[in-house]
MARDO-449553 format. One line per 8 residues: number of its first residue (from 1); for each residue x, y, z of C-alpha. Coordinates in pm, 1 decimal, always signed. Each point is the difference from the previous one (the first is absolute). Example, Ala and Ser with C-alpha at 12.3 -4.5 7.8 and 13.67 -1.06 7.14 Angstrom:
1) +1230.0/-450.0/+780.0 | +137.0/+344.0/-66.0 $
! end
This chain:
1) +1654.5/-3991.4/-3407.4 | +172.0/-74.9/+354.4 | -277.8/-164.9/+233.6 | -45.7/+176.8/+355.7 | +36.9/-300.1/+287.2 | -247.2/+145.1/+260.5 | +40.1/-84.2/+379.8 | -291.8/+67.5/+92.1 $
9) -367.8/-81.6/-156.6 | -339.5/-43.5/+78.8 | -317.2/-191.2/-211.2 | -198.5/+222.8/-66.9 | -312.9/-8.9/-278.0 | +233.3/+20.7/-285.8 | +223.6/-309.6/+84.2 | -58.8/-271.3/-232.2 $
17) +293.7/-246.4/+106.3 | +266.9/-36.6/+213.6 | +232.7/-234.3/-140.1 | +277.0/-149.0/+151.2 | +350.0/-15.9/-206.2 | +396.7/-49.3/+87.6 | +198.2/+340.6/-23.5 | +369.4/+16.1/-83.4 $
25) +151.6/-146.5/+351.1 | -298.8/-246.9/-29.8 | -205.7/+129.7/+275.3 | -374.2/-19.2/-51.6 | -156.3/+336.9/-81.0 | -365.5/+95.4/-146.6 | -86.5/+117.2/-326.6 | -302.3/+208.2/+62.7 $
33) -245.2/+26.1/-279.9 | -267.6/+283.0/-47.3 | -259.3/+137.5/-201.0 | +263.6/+268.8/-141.9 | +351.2/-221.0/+11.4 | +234.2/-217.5/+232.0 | +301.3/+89.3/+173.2 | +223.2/-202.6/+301.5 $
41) -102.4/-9.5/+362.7 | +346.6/-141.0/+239.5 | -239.7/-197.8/+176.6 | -150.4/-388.2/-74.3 | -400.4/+44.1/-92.9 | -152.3/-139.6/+342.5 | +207.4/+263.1/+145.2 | -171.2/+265.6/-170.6 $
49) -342.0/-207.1/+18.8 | +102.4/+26.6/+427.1 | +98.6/+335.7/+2.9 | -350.7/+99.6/-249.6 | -247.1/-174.3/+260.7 | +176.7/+142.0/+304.5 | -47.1/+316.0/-200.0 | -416.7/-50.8/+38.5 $
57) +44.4/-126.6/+377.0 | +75.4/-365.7/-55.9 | +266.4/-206.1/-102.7 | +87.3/-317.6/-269.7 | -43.7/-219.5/+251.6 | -340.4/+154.0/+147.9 | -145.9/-42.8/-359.9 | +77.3/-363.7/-84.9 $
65) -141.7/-67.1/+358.8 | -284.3/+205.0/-91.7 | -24.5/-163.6/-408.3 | +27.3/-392.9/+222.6 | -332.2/+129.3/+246.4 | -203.4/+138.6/-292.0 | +77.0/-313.5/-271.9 | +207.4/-276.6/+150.2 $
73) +244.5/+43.7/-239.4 | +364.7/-42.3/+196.5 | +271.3/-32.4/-298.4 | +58.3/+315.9/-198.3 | -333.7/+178.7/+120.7 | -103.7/+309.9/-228.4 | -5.1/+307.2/+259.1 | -162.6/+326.8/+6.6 $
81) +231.6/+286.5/+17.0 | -293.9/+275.7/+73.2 | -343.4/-57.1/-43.7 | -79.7/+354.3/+21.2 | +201.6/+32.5/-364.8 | -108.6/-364.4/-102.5 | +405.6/-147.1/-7.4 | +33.4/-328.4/-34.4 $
89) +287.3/-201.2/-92.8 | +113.1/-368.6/+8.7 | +345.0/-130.2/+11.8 | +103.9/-295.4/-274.2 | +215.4/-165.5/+278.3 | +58.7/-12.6/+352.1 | -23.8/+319.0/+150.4 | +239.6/-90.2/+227.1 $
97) +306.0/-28.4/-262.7 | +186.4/+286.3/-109.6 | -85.1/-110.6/-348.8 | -365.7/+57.0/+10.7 | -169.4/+228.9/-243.1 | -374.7/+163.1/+30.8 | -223.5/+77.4/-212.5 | -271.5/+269.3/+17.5 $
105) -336.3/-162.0/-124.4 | -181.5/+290.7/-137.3 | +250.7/+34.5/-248.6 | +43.5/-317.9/-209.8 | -166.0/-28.8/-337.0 | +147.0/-346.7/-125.0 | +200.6/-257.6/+3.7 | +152.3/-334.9/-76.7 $
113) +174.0/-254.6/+28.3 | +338.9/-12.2/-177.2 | +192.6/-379.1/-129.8 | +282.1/+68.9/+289.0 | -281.5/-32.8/+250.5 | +20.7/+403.3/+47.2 | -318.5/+217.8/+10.2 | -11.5/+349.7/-234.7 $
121) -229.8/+212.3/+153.8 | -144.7/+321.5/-131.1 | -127.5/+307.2/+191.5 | -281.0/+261.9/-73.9 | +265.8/+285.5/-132.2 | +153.7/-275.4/-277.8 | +319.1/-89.4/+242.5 | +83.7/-411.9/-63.0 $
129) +225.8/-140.8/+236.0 | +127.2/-369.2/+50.8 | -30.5/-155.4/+359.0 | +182.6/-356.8/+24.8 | -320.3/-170.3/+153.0 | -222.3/-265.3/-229.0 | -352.2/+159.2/-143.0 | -211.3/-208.3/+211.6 $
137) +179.2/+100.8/+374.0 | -65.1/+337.8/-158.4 | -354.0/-47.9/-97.9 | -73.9/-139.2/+306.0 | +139.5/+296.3/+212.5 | -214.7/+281.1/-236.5 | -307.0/-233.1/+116.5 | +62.0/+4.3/+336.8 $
145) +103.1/+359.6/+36.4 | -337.0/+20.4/-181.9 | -223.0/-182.5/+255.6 | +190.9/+179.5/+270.6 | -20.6/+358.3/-116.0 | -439.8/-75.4/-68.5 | -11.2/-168.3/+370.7 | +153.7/+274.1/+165.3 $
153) -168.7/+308.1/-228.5 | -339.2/-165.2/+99.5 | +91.0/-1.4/+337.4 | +81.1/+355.2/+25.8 | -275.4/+105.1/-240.4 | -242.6/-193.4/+248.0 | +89.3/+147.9/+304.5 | -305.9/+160.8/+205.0 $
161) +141.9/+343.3/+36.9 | +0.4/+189.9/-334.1 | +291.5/+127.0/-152.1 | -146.5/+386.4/+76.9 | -117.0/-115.0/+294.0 | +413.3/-79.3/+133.4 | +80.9/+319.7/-114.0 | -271.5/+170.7/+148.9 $
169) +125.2/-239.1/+357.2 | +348.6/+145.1/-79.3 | -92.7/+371.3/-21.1 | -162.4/-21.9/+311.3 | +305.3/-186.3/+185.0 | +227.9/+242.1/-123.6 | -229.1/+392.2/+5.7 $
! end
């Protein structure tokens, strides 16, 4: 079967993973991973993380800023993509290279580490992949996407006005 190379592609609640690989004229392209299958995006994954936060009215940038005010963390911060659909994902290197892949936390099941220092990670639909990043720099991003995603769901869940309440406030604003 002949794989479709997509130019265009937004995360949405299905992505698992956007993984970074070489194509044939060894330019750095995505393989995008969801619940249903995986196909080719002509784009590096931060590009499509970018493109996927300016889509919810922010931007790549605008979330690690906002990951570093919420938990201090400042090298490869987990983000939140949209709160409203609870996607979060975390990159396994630099977002700032073209090699940098993300993964979506709600979807991994397992994994481990493998004896070439590589991490095999499962997700929830039975999908294994192989990222080239040792089991503990893994484990320790899954934690901290962890302790991000319960800071920031408490905060929201907190907040004084009620979630009928906004919509109520927005009904008005707009009848």
């Amino acid at each position: 079967m002949e794989e479709v190379c997509k130019k265009e592609y937004e995360i949405n609640p299905q992505t698992m993973a956007l993984i970074a690989k070489y194509d044939e004229r060894g330019q750095v392209v995505t393989q995008a991973f969801e619940k249903n299958g995986s196909f080719e995006v002509a784009k590096w994954p931060s590009q499509i993380v970018d493109d996927s936060c300016r889509y919810f009215a922010s931007s790549l940038e605008g979330r690690l800023l906002g990951t570093k005010q919420v938990t201090s963390y400042t090298h490869k911060p987990p983000i939140v993509i949209s709160e409203a659909m609870g996607i979060y994902f975390f990159p396994i290197i630099s977002p700032k290279r073209k090699e940098c892949s993300w993964i979506a936390h709600k979807y991994i099941r397992s994994f481990k580490g493998e004896p070439d220092h590589t991490t095999s990670l499962k997700f929830s639909n039975g999908t294994s992949i192989n990222i080239p990043v040792s089991v503990g720099m893994f484990a320790n991003q899954v934690q901290r996407t962890a302790h991000f995603r319960v800071i920031l769901e408490d905060r929201l869940n907190s907040s004084p006005v009620s979630h009928d309440a906004r919509h109520e406030l927005i009904a008005e604003t707009f009848s």
